[in-house]
N, CA, C and O atoms as a Tripos MOL2 file, in Angstrom:
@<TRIPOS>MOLECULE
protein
  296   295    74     0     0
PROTEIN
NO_CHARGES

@<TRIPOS>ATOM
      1 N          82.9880  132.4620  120.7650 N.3       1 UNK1
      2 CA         81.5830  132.1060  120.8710 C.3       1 UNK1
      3 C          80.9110  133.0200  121.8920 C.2       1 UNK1
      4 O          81.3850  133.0160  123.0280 O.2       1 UNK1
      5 N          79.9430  133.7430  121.6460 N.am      2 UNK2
      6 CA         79.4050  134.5400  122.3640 C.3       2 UNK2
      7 C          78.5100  133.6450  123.5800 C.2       2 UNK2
      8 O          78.0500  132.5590  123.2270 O.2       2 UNK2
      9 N          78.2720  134.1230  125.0230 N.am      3 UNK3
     10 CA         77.0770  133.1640  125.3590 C.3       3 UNK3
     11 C          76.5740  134.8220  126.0400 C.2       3 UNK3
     12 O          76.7970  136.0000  125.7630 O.2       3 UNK3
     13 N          75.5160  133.7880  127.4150 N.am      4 UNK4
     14 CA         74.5390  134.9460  127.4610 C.3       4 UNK4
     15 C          75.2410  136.0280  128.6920 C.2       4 UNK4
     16 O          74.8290  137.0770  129.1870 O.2       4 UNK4
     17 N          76.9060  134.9420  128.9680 N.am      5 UNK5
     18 CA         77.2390  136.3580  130.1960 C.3       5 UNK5
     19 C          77.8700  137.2290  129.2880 C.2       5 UNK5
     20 O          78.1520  138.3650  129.6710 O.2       5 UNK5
     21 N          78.2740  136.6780  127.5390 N.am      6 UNK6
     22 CA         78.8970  138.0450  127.3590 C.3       6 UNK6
     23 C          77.4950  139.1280  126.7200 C.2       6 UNK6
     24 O          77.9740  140.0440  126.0520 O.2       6 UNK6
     25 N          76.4810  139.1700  126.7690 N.am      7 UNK7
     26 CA         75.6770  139.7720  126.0390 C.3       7 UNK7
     27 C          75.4120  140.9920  127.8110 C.2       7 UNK7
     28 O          74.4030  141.6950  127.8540 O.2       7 UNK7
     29 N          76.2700  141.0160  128.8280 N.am      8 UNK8
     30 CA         75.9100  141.7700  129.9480 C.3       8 UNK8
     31 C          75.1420  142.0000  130.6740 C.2       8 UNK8
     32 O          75.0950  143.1220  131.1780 O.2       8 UNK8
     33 N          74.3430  141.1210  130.9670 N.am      9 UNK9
     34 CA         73.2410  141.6560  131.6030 C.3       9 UNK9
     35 C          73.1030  142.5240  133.2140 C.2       9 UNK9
     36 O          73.8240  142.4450  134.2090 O.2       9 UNK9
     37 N          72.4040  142.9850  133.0640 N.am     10 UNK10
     38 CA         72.9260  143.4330  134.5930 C.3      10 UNK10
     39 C          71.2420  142.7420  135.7570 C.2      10 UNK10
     40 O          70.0380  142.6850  135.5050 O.2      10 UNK10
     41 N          72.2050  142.3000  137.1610 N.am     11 UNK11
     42 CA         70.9630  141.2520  137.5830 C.3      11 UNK11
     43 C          69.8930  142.5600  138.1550 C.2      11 UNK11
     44 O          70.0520  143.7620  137.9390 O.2      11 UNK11
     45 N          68.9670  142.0150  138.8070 N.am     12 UNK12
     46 CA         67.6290  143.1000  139.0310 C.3      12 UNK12
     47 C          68.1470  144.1270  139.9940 C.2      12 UNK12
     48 O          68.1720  145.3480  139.8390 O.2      12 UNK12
     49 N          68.5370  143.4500  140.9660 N.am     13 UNK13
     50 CA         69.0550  144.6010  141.9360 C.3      13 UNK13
     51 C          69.7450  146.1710  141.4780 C.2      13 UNK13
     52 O          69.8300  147.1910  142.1620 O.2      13 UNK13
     53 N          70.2310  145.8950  139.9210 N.am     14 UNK14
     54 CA         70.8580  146.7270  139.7350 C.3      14 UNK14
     55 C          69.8300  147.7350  138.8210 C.2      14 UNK14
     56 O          69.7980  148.9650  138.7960 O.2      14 UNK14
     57 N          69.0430  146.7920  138.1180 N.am     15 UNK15
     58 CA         67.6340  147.8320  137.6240 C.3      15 UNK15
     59 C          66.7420  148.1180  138.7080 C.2      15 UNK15
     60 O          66.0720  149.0840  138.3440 O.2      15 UNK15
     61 N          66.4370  147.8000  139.7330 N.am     16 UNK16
     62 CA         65.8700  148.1200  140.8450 C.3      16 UNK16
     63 C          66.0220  149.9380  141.2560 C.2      16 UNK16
     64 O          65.1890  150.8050  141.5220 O.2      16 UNK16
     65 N          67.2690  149.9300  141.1570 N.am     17 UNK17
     66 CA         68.1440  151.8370  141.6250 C.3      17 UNK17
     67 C          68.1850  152.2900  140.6090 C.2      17 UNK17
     68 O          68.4840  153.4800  140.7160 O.2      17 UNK17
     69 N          67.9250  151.7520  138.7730 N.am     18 UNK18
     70 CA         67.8690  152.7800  138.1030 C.3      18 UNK18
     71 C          66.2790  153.9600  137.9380 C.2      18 UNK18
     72 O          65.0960  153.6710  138.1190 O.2      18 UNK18
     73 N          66.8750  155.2120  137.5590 N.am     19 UNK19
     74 CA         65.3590  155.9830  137.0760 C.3      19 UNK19
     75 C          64.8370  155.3470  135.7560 C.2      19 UNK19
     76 O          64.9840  154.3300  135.0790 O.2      19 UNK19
     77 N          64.1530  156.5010  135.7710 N.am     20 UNK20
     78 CA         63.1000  156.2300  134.1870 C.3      20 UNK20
     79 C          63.8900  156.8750  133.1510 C.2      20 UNK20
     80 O          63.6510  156.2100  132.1430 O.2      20 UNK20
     81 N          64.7240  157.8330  132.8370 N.am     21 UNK21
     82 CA         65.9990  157.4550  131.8830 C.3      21 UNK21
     83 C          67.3050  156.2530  131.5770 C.2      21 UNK21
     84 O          67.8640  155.9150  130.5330 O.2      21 UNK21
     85 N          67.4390  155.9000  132.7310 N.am     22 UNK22
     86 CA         68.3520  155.0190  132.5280 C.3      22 UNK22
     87 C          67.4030  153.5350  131.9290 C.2      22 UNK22
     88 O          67.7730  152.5790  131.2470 O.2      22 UNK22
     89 N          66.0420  153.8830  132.5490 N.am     23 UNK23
     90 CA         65.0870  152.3100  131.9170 C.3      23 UNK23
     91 C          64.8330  152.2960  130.7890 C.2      23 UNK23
     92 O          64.5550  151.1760  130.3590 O.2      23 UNK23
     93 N          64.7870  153.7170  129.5490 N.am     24 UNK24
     94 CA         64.6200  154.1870  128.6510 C.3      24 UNK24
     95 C          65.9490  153.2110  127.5660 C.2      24 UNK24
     96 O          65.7690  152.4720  126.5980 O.2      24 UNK24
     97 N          67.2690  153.6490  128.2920 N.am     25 UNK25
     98 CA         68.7020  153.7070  127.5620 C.3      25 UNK25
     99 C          68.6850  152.1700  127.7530 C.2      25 UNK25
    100 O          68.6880  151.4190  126.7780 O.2      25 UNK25
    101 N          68.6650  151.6760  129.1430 N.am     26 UNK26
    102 CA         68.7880  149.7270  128.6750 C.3      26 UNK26
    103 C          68.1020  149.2460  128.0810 C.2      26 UNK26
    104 O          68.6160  148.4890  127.2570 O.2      26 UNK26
    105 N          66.6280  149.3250  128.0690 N.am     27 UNK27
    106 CA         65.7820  149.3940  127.3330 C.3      27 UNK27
    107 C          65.9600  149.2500  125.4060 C.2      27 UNK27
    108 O          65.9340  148.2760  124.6540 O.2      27 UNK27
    109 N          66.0860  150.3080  125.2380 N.am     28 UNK28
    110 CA         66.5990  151.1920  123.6660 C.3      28 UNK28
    111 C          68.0530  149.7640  123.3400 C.2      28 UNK28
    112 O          68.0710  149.0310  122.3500 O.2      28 UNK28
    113 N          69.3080  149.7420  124.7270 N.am     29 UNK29
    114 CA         70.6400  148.8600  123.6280 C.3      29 UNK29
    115 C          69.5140  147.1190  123.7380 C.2      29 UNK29
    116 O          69.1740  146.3490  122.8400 O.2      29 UNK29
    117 N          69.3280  147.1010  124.7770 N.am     30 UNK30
    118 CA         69.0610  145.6470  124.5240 C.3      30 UNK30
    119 C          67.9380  145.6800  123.3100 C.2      30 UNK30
    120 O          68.0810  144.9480  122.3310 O.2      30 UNK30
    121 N          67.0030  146.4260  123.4150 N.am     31 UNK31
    122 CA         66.0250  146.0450  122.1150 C.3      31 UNK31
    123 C          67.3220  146.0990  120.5670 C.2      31 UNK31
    124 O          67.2260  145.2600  119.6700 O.2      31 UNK31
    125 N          67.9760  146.7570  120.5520 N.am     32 UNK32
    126 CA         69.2990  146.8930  119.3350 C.3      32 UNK32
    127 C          69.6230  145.7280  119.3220 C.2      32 UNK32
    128 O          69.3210  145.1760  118.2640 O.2      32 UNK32
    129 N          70.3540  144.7930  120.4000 N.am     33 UNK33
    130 CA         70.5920  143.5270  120.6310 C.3      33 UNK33
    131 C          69.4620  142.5060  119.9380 C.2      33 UNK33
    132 O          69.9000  141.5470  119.3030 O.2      33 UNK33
    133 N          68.3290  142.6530  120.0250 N.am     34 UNK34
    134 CA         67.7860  141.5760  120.1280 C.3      34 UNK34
    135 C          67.6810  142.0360  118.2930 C.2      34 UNK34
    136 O          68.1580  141.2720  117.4540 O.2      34 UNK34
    137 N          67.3000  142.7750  118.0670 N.am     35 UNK35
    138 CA         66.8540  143.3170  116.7660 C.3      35 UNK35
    139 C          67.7340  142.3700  115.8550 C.2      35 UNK35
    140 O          67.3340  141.4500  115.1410 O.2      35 UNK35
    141 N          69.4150  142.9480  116.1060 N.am     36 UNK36
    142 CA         70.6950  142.2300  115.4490 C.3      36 UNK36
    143 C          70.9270  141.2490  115.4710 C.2      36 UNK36
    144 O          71.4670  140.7750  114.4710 O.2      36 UNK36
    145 N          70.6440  140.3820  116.6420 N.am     37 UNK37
    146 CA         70.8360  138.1390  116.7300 C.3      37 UNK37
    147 C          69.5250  138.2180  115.8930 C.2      37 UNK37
    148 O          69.7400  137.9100  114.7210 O.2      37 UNK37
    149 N          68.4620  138.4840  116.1070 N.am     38 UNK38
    150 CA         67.0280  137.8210  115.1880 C.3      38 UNK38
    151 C          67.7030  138.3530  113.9230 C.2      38 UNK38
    152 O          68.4830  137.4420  113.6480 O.2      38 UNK38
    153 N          67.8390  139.2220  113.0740 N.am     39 UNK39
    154 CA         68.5840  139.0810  111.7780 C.3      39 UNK39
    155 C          69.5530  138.6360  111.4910 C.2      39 UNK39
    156 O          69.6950  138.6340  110.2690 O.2      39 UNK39
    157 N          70.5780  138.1120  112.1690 N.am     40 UNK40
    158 CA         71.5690  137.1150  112.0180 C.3      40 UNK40
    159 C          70.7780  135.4880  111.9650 C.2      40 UNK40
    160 O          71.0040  134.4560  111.3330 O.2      40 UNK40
    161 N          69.9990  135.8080  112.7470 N.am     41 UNK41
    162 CA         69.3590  134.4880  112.4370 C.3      41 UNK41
    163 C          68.4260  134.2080  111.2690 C.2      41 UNK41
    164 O          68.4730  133.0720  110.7990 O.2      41 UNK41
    165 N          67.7080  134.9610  110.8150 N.am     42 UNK42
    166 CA         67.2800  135.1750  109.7630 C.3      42 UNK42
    167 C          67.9110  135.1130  108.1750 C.2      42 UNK42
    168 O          67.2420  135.2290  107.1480 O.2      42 UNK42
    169 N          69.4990  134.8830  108.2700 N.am     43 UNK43
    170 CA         70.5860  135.1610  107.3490 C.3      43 UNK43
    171 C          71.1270  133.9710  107.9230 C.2      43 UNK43
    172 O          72.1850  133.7720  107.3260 O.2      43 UNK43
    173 N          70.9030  132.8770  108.9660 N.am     44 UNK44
    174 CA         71.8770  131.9890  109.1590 C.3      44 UNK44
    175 C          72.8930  132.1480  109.2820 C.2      44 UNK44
    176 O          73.7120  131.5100  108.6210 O.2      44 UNK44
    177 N          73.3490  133.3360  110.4500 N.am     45 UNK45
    178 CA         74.8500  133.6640  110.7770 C.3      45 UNK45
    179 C          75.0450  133.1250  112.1780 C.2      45 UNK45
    180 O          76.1480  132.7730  112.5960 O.2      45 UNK45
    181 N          73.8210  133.0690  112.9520 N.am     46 UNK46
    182 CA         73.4860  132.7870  114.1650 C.3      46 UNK46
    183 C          73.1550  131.6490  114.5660 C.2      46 UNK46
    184 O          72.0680  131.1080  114.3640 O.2      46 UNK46
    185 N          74.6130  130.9570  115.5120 N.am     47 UNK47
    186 CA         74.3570  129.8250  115.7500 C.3      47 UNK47
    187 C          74.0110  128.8330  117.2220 C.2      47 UNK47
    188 O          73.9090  127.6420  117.5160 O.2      47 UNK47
    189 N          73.8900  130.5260  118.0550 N.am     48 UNK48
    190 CA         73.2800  130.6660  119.0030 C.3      48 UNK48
    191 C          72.1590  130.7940  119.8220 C.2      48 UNK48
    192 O          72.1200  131.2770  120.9540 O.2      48 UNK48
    193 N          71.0550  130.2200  119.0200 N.am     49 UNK49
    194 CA         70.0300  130.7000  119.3420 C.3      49 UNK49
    195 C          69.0780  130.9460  120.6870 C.2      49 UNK49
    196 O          67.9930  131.4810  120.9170 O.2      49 UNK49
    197 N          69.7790  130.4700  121.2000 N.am     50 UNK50
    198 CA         68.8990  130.7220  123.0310 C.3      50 UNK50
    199 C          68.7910  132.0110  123.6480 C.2      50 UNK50
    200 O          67.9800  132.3880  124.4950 O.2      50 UNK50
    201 N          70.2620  132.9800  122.7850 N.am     51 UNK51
    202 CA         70.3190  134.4330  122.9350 C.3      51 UNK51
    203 C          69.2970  135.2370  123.0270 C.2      51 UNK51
    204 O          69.0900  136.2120  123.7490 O.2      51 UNK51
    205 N          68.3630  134.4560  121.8000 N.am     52 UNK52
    206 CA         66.9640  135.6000  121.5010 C.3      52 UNK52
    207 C          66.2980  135.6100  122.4800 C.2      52 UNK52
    208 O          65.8390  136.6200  123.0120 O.2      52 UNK52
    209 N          66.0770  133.7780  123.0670 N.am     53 UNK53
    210 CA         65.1370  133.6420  124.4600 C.3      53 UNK53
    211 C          65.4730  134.4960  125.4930 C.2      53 UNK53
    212 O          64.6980  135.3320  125.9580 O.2      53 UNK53
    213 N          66.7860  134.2800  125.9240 N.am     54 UNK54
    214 CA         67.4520  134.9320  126.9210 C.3      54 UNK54
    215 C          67.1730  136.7450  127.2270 C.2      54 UNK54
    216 O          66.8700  137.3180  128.2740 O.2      54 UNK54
    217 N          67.4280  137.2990  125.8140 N.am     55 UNK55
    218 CA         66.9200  138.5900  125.9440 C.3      55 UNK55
    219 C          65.5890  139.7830  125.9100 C.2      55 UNK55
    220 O          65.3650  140.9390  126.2680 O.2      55 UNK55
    221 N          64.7730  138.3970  125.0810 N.am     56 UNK56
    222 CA         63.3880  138.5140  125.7580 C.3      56 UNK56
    223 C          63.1540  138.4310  126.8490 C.2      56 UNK56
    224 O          62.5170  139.2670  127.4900 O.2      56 UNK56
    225 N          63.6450  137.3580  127.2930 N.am     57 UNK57
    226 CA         63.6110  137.5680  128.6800 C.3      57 UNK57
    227 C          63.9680  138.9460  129.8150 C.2      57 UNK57
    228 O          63.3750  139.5920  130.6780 O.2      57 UNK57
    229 N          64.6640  138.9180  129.4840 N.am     58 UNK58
    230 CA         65.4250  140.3720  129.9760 C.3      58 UNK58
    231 C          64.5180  141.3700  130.0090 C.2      58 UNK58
    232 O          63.8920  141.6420  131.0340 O.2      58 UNK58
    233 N          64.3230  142.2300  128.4690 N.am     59 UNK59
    234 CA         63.7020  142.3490  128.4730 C.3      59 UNK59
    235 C          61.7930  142.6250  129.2140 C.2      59 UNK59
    236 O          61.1830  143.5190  129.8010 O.2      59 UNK59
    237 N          61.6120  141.7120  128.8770 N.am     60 UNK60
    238 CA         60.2260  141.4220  130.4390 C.3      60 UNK60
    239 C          60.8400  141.7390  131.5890 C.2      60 UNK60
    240 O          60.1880  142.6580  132.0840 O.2      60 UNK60
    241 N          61.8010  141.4490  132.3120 N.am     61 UNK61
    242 CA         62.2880  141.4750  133.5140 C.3      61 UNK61
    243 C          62.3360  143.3030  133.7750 C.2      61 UNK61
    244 O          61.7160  143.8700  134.6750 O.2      61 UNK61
    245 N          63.4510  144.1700  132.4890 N.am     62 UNK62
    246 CA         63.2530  145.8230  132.8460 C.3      62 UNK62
    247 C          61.6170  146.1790  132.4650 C.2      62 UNK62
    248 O          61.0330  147.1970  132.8360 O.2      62 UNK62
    249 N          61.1520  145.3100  131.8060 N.am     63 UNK63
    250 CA         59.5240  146.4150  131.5790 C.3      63 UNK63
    251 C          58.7060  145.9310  133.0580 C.2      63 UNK63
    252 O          57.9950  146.7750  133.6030 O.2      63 UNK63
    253 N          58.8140  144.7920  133.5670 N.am     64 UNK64
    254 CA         58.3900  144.2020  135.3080 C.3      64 UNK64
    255 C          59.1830  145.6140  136.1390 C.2      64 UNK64
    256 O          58.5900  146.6890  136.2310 O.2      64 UNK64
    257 N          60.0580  145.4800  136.4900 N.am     65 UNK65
    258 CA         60.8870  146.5970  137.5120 C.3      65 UNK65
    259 C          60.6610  147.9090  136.8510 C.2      65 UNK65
    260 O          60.4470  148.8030  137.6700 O.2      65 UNK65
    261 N          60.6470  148.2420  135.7450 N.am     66 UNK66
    262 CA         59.8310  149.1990  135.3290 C.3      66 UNK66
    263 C          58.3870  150.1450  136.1380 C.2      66 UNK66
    264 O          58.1620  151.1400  136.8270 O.2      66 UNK66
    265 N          57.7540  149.0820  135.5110 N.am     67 UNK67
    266 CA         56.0920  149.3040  136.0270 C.3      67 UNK67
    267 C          55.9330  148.9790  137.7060 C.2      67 UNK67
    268 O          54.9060  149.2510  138.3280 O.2      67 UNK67
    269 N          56.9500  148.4470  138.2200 N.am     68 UNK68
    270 CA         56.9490  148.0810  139.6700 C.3      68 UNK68
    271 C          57.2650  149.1760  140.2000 C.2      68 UNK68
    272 O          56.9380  149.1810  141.3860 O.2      68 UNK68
    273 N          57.8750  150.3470  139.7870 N.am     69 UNK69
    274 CA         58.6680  151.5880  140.1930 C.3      69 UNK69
    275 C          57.0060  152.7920  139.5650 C.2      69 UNK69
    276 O          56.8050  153.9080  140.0430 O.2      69 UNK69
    277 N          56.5100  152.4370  138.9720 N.am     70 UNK70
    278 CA         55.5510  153.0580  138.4070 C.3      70 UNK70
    279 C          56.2690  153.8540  136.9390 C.2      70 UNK70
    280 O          55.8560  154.8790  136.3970 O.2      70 UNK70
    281 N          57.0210  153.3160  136.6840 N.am     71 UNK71
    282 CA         57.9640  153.8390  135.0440 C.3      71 UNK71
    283 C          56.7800  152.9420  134.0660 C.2      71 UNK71
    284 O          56.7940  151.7110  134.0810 O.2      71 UNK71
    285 N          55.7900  153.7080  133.2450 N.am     72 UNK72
    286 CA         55.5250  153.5950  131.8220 C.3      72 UNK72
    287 C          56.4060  153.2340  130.5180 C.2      72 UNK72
    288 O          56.5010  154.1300  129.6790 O.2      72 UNK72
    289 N          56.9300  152.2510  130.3150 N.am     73 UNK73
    290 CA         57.6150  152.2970  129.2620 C.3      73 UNK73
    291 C          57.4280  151.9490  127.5400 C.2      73 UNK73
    292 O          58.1840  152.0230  126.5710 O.2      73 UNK73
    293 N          55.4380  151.3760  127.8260 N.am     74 UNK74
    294 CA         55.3140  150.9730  126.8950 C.3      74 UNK74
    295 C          54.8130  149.5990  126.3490 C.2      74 UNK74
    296 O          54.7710  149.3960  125.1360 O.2      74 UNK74
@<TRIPOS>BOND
     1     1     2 1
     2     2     3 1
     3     3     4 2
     4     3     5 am
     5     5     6 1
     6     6     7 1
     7     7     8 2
     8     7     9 am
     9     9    10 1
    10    10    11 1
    11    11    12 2
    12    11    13 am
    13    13    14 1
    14    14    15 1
    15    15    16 2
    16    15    17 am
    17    17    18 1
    18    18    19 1
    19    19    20 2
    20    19    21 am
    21    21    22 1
    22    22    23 1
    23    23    24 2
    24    23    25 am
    25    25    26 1
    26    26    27 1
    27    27    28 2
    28    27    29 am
    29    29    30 1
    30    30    31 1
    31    31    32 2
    32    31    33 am
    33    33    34 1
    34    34    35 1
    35    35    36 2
    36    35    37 am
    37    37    38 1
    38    38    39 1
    39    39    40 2
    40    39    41 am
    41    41    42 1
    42    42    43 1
    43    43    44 2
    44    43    45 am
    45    45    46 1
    46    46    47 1
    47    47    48 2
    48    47    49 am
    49    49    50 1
    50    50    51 1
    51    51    52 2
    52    51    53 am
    53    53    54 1
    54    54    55 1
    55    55    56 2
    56    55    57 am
    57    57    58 1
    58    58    59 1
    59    59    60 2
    60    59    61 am
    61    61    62 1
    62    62    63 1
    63    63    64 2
    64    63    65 am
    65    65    66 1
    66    66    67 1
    67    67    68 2
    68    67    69 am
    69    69    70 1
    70    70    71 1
    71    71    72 2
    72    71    73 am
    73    73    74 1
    74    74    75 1
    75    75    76 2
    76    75    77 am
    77    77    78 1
    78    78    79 1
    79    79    80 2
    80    79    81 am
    81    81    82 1
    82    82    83 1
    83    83    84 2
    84    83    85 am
    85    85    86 1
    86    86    87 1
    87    87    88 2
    88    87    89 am
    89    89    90 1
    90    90    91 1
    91    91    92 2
    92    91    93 am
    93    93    94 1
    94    94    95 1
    95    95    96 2
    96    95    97 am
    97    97    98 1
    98    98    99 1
    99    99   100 2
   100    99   101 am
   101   101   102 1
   102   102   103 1
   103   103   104 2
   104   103   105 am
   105   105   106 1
   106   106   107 1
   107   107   108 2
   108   107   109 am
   109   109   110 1
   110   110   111 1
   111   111   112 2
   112   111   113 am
   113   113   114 1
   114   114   115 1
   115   115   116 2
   116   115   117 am
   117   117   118 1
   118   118   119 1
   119   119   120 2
   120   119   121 am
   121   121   122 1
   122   122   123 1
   123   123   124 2
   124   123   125 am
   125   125   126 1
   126   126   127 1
   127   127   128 2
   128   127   129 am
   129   129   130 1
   130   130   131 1
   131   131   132 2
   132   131   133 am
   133   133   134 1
   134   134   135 1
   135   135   136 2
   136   135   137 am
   137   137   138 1
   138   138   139 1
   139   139   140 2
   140   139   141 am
   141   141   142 1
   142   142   143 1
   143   143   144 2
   144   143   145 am
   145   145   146 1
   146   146   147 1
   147   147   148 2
   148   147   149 am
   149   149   150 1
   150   150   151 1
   151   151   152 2
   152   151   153 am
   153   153   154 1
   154   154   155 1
   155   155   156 2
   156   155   157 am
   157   157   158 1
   158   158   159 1
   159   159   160 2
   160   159   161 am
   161   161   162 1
   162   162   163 1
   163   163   164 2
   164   163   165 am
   165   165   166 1
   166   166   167 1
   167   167   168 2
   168   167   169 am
   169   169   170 1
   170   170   171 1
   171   171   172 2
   172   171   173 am
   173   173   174 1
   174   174   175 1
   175   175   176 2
   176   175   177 am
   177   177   178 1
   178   178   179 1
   179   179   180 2
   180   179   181 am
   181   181   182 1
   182   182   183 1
   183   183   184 2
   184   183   185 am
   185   185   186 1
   186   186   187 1
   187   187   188 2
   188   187   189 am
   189   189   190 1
   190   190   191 1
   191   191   192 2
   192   191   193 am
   193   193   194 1
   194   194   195 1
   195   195   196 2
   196   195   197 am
   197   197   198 1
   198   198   199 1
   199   199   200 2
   200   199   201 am
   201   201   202 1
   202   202   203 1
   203   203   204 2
   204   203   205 am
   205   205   206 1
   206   206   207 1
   207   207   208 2
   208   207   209 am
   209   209   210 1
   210   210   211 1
   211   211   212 2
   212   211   213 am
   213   213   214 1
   214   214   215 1
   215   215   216 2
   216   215   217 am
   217   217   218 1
   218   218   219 1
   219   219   220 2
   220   219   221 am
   221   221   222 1
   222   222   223 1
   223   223   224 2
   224   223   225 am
   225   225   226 1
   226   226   227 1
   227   227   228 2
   228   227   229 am
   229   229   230 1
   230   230   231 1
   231   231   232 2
   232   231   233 am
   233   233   234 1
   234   234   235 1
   235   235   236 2
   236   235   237 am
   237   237   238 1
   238   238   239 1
   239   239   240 2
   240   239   241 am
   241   241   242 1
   242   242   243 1
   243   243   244 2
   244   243   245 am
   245   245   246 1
   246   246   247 1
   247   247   248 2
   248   247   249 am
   249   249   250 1
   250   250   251 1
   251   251   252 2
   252   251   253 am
   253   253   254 1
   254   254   255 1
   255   255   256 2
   256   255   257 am
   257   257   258 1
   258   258   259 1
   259   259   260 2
   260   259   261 am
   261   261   262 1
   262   262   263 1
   263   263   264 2
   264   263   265 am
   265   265   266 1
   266   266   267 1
   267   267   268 2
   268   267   269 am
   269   269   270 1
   270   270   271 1
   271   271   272 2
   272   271   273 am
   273   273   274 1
   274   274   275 1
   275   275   276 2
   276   275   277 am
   277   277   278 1
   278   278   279 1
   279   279   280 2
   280   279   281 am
   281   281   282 1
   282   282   283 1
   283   283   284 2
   284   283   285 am
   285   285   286 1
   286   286   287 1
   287   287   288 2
   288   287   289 am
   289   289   290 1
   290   290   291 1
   291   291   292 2
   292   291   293 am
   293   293   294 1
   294   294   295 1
   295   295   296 2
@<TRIPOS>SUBSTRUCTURE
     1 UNK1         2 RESIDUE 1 A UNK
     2 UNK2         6 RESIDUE 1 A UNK
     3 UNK3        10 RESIDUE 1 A UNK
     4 UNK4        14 RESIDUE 1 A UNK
     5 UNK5        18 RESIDUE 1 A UNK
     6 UNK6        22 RESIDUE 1 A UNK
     7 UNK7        26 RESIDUE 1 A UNK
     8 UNK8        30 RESIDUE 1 A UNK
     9 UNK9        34 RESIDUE 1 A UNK
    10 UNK10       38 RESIDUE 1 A UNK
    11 UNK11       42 RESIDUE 1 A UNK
    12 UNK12       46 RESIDUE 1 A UNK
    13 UNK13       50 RESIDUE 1 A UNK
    14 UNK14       54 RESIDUE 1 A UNK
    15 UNK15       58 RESIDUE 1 A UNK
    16 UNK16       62 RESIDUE 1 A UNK
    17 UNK17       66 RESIDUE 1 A UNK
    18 UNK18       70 RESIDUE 1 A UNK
    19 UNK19       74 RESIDUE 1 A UNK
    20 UNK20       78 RESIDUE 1 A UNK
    21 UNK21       82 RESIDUE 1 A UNK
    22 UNK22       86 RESIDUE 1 A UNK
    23 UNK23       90 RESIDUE 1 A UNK
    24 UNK24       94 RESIDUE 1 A UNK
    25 UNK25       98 RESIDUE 1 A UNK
    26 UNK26      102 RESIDUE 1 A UNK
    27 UNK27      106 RESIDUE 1 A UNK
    28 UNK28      110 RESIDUE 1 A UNK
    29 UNK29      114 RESIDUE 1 A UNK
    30 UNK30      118 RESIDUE 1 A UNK
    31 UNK31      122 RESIDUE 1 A UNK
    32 UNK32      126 RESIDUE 1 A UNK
    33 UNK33      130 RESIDUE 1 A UNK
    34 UNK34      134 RESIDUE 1 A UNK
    35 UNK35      138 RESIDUE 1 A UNK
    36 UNK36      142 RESIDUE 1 A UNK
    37 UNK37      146 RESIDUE 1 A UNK
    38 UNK38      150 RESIDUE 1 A UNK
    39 UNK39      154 RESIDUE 1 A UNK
    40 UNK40      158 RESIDUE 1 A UNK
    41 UNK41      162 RESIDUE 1 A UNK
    42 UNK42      166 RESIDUE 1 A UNK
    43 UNK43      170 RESIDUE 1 A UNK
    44 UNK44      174 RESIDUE 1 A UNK
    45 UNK45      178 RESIDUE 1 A UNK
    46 UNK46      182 RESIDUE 1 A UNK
    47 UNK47      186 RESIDUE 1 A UNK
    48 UNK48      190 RESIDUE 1 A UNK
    49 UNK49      194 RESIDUE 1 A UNK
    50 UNK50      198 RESIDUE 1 A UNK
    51 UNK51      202 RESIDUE 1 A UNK
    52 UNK52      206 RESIDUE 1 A UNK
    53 UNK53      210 RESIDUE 1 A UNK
    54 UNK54      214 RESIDUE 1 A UNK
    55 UNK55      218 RESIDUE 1 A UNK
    56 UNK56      222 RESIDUE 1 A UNK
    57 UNK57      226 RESIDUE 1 A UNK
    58 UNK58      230 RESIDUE 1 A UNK
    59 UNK59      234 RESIDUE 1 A UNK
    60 UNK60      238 RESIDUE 1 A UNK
    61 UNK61      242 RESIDUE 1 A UNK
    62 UNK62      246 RESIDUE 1 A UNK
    63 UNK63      250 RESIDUE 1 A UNK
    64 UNK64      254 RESIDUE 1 A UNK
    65 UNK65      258 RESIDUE 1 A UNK
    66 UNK66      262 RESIDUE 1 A UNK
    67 UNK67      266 RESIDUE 1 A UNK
    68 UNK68      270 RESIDUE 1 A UNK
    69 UNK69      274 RESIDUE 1 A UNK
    70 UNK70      278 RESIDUE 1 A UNK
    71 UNK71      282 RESIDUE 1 A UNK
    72 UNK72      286 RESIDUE 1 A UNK
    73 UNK73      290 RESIDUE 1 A UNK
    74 UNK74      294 RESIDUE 1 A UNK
């Protein structure tokens, strides 16, 4: 059963020290992530659903530390 520590997140402190490539690359897998549970869910493979919340979340959190660093991402 997957939950949300295996989906990796890494806590802020650690997006805090990345640049604006590395915000690009977490950025880019987690949007892949979220892309793949919402079509599993969409197909009823996914019986997890808090995942999606969770990585939206996330999500918001690198585009916040993002724009807090002055990184444009979009």
């Amino acid at each position: 059963m997957k939950t949300i520590k295996d989906l990796k997140l890494k806590p802020i402190e650690d997006l805090r020290k990345m640049d604006k490539e590395a915000f690009k690359k977490e950025l880019d897998e987690v949007s892949k992530k979220l892309f793949e549970l919402k079509m599993k869910k969409q197909l009823n493979e996914l019986k997890q659903t808090h995942l999606i919340k969770a990585l939206r979340k996330y999500i918001a959190v690198i585009k916040t530390v993002a724009l807090e660093k002055g990184i444009n991402l979009g």
